[in-house]
ZADO-1210 file (C-alpha; in nm, 4 decimals, padded with zeros to 6 digits):
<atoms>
<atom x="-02.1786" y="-05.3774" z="00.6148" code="UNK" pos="1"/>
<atom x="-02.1040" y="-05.1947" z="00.9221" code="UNK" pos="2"/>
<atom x="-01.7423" y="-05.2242" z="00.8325" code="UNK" pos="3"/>
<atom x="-01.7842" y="-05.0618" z="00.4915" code="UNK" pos="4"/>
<atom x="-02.0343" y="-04.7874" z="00.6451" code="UNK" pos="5"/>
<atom x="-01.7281" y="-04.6342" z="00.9022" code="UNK" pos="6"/>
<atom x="-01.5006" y="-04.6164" z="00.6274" code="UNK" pos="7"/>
<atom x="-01.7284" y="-04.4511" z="00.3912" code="UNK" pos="8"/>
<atom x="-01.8025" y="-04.2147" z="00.6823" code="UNK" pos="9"/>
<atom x="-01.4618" y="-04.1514" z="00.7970" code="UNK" pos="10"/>
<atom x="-01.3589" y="-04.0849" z="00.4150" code="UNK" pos="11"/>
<atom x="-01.6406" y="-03.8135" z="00.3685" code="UNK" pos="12"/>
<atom x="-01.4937" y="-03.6958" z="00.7177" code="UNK" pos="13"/>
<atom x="-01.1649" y="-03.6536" z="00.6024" code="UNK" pos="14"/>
<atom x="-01.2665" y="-03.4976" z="00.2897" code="UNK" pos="15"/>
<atom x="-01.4805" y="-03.2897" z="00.4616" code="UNK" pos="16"/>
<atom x="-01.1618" y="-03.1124" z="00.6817" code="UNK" pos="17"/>
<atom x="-01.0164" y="-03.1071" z="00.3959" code="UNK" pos="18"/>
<atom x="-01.2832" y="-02.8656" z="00.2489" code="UNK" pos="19"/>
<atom x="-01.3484" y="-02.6687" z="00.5299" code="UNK" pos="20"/>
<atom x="-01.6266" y="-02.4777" z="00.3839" code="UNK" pos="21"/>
<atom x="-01.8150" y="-02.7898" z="00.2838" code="UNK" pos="22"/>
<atom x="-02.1697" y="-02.7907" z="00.4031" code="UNK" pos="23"/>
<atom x="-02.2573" y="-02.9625" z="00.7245" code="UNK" pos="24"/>
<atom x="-02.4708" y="-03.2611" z="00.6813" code="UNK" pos="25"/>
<atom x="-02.7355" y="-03.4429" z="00.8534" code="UNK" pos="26"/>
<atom x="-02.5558" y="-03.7630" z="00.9500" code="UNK" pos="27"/>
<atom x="-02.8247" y="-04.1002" z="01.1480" code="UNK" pos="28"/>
<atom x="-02.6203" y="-04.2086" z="01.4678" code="UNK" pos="29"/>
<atom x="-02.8218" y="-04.4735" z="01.6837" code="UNK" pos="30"/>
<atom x="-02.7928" y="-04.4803" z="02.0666" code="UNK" pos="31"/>
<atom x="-02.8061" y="-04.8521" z="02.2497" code="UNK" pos="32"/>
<atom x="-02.9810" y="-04.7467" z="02.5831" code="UNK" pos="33"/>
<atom x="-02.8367" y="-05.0257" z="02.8661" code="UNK" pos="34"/>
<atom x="-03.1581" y="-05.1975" z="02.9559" code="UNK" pos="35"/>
<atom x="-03.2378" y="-05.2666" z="03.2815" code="UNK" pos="36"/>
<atom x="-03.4765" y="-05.5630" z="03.4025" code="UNK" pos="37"/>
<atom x="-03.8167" y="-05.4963" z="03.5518" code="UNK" pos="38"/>
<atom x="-03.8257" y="-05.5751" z="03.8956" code="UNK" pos="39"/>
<atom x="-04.0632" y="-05.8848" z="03.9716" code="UNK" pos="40"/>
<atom x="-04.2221" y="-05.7350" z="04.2641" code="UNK" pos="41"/>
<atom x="-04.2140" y="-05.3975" z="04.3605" code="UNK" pos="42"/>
<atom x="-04.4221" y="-05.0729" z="04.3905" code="UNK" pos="43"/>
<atom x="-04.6073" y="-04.9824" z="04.0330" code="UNK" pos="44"/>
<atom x="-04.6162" y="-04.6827" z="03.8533" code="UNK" pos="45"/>
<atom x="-04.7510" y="-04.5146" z="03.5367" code="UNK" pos="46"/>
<atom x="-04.5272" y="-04.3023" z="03.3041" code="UNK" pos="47"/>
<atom x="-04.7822" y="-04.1672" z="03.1636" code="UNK" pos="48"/>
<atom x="-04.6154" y="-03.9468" z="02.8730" code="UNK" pos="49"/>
<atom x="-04.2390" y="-03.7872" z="02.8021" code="UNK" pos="50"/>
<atom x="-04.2741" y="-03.4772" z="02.6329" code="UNK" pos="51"/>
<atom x="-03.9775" y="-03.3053" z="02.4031" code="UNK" pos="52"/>
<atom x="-03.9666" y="-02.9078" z="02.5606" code="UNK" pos="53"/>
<atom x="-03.6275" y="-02.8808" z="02.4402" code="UNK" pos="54"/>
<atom x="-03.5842" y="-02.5347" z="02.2630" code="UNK" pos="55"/>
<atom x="-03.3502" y="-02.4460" z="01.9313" code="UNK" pos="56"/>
<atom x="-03.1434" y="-02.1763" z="01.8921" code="UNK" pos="57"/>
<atom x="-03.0019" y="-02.0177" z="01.5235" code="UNK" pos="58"/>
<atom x="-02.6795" y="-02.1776" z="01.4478" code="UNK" pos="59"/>
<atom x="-02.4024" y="-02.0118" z="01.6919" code="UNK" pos="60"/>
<atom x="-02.0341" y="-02.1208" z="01.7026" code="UNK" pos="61"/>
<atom x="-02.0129" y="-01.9584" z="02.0776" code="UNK" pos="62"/>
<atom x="-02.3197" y="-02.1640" z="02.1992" code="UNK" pos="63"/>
<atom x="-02.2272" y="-02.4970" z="02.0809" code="UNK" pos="64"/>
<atom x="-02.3408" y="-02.6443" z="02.4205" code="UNK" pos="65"/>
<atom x="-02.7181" y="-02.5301" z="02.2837" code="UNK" pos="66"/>
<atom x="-02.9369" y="-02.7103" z="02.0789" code="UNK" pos="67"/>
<atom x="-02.9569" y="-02.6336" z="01.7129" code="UNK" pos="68"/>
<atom x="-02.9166" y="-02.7342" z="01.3592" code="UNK" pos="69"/>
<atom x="-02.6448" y="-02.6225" z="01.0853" code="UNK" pos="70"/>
<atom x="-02.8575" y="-02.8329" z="00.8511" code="UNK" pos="71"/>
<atom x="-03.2577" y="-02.7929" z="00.7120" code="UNK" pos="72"/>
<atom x="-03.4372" y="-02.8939" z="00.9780" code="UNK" pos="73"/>
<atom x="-03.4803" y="-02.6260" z="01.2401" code="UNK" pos="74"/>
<atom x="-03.8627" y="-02.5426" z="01.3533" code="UNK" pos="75"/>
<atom x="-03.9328" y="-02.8860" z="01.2047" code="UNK" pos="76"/>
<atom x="-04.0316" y="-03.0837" z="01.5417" code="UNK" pos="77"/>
<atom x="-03.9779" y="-03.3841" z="01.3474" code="UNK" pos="78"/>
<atom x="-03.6377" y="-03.3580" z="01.2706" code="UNK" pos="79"/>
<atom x="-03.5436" y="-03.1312" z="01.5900" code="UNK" pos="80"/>
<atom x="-03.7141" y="-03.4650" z="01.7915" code="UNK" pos="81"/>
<atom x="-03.4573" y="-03.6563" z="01.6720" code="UNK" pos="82"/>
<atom x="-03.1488" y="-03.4333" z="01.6566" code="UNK" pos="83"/>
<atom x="-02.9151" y="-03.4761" z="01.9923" code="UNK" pos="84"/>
<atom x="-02.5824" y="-03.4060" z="01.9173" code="UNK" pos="85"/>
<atom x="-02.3214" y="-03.1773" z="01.6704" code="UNK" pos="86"/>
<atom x="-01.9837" y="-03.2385" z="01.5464" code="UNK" pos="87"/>
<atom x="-01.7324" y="-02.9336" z="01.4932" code="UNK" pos="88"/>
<atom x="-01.4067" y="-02.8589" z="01.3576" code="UNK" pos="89"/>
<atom x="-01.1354" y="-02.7121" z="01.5562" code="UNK" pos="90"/>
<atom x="-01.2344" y="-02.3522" z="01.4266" code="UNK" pos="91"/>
<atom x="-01.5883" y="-02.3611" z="01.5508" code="UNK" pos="92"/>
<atom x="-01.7745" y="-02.5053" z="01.1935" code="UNK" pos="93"/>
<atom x="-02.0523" y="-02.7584" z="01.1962" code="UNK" pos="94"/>
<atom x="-01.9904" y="-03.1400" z="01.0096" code="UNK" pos="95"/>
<atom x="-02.2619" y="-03.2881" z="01.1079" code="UNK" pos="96"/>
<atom x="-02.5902" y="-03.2466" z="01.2856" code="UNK" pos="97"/>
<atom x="-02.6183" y="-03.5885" z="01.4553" code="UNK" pos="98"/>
<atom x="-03.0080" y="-03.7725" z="01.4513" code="UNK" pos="99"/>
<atom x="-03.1325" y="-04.0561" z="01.5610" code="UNK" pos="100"/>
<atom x="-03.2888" y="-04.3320" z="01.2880" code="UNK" pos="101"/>
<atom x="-03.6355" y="-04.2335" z="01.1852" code="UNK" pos="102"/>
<atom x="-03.8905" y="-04.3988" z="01.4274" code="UNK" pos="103"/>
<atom x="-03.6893" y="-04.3201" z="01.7065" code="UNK" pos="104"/>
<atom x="-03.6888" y="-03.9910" z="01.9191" code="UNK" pos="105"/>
<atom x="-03.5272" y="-03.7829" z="02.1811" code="UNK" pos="106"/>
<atom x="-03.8623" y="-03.8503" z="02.4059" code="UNK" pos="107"/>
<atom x="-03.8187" y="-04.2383" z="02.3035" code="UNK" pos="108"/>
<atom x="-03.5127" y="-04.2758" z="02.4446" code="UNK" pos="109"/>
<atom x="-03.5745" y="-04.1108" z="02.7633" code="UNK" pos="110"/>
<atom x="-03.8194" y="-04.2761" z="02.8551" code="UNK" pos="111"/>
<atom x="-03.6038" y="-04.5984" z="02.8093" code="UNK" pos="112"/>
<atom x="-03.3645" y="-04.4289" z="03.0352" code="UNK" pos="113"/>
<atom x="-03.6466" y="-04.3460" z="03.3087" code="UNK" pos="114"/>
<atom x="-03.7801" y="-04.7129" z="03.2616" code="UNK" pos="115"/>
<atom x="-03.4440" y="-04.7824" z="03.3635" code="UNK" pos="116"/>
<atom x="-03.3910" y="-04.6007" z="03.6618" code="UNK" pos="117"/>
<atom x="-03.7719" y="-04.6922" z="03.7935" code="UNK" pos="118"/>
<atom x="-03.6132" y="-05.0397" z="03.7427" code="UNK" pos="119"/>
<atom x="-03.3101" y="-04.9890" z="03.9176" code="UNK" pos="120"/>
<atom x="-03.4920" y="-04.8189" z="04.2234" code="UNK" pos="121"/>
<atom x="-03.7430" y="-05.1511" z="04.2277" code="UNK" pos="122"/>
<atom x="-04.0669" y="-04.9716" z="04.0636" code="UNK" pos="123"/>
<atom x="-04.1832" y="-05.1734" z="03.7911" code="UNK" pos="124"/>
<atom x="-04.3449" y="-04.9583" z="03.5236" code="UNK" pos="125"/>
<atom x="-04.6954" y="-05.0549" z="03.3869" code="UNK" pos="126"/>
<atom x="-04.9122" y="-04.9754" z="03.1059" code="UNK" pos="127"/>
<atom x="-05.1732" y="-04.6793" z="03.2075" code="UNK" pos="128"/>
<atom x="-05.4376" y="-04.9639" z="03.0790" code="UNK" pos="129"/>
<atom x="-05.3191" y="-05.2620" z="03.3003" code="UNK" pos="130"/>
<atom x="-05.4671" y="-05.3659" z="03.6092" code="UNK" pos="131"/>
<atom x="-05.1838" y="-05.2536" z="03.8011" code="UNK" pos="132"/>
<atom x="-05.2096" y="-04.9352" z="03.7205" code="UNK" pos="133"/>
<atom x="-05.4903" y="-04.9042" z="03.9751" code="UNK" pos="134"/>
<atom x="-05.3472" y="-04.6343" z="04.2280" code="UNK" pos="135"/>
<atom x="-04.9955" y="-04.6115" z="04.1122" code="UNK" pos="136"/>
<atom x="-04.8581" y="-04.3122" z="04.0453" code="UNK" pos="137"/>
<atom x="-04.8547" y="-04.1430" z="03.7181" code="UNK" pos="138"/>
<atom x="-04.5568" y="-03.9683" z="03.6291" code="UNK" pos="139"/>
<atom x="-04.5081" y="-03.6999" z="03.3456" code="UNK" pos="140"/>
<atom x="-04.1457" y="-03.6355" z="03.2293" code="UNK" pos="141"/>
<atom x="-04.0580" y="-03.3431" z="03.0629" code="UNK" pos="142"/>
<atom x="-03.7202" y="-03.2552" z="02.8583" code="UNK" pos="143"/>
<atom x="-03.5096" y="-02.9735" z="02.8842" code="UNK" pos="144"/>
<atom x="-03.2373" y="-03.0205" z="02.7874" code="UNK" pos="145"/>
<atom x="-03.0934" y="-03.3180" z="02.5492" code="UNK" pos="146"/>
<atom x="-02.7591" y="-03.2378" z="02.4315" code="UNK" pos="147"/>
<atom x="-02.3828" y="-03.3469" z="02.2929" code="UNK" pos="148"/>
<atom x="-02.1459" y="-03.1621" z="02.1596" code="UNK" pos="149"/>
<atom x="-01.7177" y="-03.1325" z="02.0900" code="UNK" pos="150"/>
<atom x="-01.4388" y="-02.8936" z="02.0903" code="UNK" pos="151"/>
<atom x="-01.0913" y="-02.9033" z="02.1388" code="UNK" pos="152"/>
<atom x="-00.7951" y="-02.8504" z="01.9180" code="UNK" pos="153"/>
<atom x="-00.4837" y="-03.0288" z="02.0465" code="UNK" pos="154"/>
<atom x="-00.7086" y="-03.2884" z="02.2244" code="UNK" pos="155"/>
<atom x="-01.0976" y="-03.3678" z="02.1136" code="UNK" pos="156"/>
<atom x="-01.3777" y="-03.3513" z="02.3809" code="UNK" pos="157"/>
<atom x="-01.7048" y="-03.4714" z="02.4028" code="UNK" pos="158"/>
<atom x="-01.9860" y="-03.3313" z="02.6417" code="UNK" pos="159"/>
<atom x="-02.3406" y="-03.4347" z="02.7310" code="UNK" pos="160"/>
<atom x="-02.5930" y="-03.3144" z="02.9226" code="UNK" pos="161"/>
<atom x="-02.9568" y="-03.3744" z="03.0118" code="UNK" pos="162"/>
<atom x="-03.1958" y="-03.2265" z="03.2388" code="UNK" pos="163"/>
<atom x="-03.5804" y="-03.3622" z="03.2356" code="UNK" pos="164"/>
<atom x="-03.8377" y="-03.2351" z="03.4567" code="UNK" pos="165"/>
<atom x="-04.1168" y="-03.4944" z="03.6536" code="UNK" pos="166"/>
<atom x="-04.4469" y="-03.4473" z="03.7753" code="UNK" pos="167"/>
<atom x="-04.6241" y="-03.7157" z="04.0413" code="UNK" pos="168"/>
<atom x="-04.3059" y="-03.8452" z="04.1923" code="UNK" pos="169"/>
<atom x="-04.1021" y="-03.6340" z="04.4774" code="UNK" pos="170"/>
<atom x="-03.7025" y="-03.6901" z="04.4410" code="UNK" pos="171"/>
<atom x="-03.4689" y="-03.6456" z="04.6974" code="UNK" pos="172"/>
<atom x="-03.1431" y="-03.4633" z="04.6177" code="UNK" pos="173"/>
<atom x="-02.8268" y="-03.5247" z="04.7903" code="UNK" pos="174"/>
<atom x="-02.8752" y="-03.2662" z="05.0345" code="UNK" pos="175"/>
<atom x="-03.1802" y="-03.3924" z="05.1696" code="UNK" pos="176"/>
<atom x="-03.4334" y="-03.1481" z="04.9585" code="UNK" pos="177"/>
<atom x="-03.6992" y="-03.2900" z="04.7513" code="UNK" pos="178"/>
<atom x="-03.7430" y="-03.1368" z="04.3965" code="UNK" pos="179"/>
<atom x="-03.8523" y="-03.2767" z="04.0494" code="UNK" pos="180"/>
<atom x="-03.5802" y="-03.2781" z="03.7872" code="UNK" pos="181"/>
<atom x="-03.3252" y="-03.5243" z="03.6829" code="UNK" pos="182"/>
<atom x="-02.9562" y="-03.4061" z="03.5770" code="UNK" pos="183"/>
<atom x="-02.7139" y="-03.6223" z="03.3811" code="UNK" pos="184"/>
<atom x="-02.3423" y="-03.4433" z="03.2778" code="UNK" pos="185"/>
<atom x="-02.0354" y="-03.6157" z="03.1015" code="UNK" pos="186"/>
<atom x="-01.7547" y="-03.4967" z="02.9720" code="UNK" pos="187"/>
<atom x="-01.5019" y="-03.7394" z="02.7941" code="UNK" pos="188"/>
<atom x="-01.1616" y="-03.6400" z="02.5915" code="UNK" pos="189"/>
<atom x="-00.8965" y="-03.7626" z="02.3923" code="UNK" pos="190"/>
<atom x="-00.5992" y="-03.7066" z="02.1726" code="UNK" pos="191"/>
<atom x="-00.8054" y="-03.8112" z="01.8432" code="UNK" pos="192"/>
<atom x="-01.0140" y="-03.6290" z="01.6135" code="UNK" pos="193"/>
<atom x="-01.3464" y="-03.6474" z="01.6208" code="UNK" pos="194"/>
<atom x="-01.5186" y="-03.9596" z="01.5484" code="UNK" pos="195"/>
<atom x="-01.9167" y="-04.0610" z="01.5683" code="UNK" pos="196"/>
<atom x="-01.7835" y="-04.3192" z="01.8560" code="UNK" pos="197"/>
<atom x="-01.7073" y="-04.0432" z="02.0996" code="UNK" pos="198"/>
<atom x="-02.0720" y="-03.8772" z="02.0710" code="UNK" pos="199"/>
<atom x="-02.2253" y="-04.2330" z="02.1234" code="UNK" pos="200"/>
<atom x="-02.0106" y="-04.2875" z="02.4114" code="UNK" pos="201"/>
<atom x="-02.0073" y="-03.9877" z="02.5890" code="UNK" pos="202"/>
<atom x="-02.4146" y="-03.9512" z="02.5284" code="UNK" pos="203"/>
<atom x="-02.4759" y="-04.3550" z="02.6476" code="UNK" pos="204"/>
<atom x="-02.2732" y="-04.3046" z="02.9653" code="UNK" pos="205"/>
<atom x="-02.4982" y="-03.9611" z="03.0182" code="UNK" pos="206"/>
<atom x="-02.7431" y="-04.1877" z="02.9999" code="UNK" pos="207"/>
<atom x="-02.6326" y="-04.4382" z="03.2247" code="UNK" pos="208"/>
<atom x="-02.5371" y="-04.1969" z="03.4690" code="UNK" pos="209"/>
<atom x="-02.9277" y="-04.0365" z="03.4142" code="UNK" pos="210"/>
<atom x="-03.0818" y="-04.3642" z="03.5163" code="UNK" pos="211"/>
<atom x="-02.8485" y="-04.4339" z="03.7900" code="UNK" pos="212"/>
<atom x="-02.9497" y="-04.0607" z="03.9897" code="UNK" pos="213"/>
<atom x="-03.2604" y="-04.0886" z="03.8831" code="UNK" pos="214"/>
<atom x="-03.2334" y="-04.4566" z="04.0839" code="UNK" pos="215"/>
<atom x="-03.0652" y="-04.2804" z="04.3591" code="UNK" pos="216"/>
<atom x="-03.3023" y="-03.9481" z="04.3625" code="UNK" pos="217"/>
<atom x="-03.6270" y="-04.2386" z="04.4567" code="UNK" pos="218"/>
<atom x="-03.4446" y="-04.4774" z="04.6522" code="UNK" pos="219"/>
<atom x="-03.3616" y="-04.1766" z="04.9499" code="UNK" pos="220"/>
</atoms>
């Protein structure tokens, strides 16, 4: 099934070059966030909500490392909650607007990828409602900026970025500040055209690399 689903896709890509003033399409791509376990002892704390700020922009071939939709969607939170990433041709057109399966979210899976780095920094995170919960902190996390995209002619790459904002926890940067925001960046290329697999990969190690700072940022 999954088999048959590439080639179906990579067919309606081809075709699509072919035609290059075929309408872009909305096309579901699913991200595996690298789980992380919970630490069985360890300092508590609540994330208490992630909220989506990301904002959209009109369609723009120049800005392609914006968010924003070729396809219906834009000013629909629904759809703009799950939209993170936008294939291109060579000459600046849109293919696809990439989503994630209904259900899931931007917000969804970063908070996954905070979970994570909580985990990997020894916090365990709890339910607001638990008994633990008594006098941890509670942690807001706001998003940014959510984001992959690709360009390239002779060779394809594939970019990522995220930047989410936290309230209730102080993070120490590398320089020895404190401050409250979270960068990932990823940048990934190679010499073939561009395929679904280099959006997923380039976005999971963003993620990875999210979690891991994040880990870092606490552990100070």
């Amino acid at each position: 099934m999954k088999a048959a689903r590439s080639a179906r896709f990579l067919a309606g890509f081809a075709l699509l070059l072919a035609v290059g003033c075929a309408a872009p399409e909305k096309y579901v791509l699913p991200i595996a966030v690298p789980s992380v376990p919970t630490p069985a002892a360890g300092p508590a704390i609540v994330l208490t909500e992630v909220v989506d700020a990301r904002e959209f922009i009109a369609p723009s071939k120049s800005k392609r490392h914006l968010h924003q939709l070729a396809t219906e969607g834009r000013g629909d939170r629904e759809v703009e909650a799950r939209s993170y990433a936008q294939m291109r041709r060579p000459d600046g057109s849109v293919v696809y607007d990439f989503v994630l399966p209904p259900g899931e979210t931007v917000a969804s899976v970063t908070r996954q990828a905070l979970e994570a780095g909580f985990a990997k920094a020894g916090y365990r995170v709890v339910a607001a409602d638990s008994p633990e919960a008594q006098g941890a902190p509670r942690v807001r996390a706001e998003i940014d900026r959510f984001w992959s995209w690709n360009g390239g002619r002779d060779r394809t790459w594939f970019s990522f970025e995220a930047e989410v904002s936290l309230t209730g926890v102080t993070l120490a940067t590398a320089d020895d500040t404190s401050g409250d925001t979270v960068e990932a960046s990823v940048s990934l290329d190679t010499i073939l055209a561009a395929r679904p697999q280099g959006f997923t990969n380039t976005t999971t190690k963003g993620i990875e690399q999210f979690a891991n700072r994040l880990s870092g940022a606490l552990n100070r």
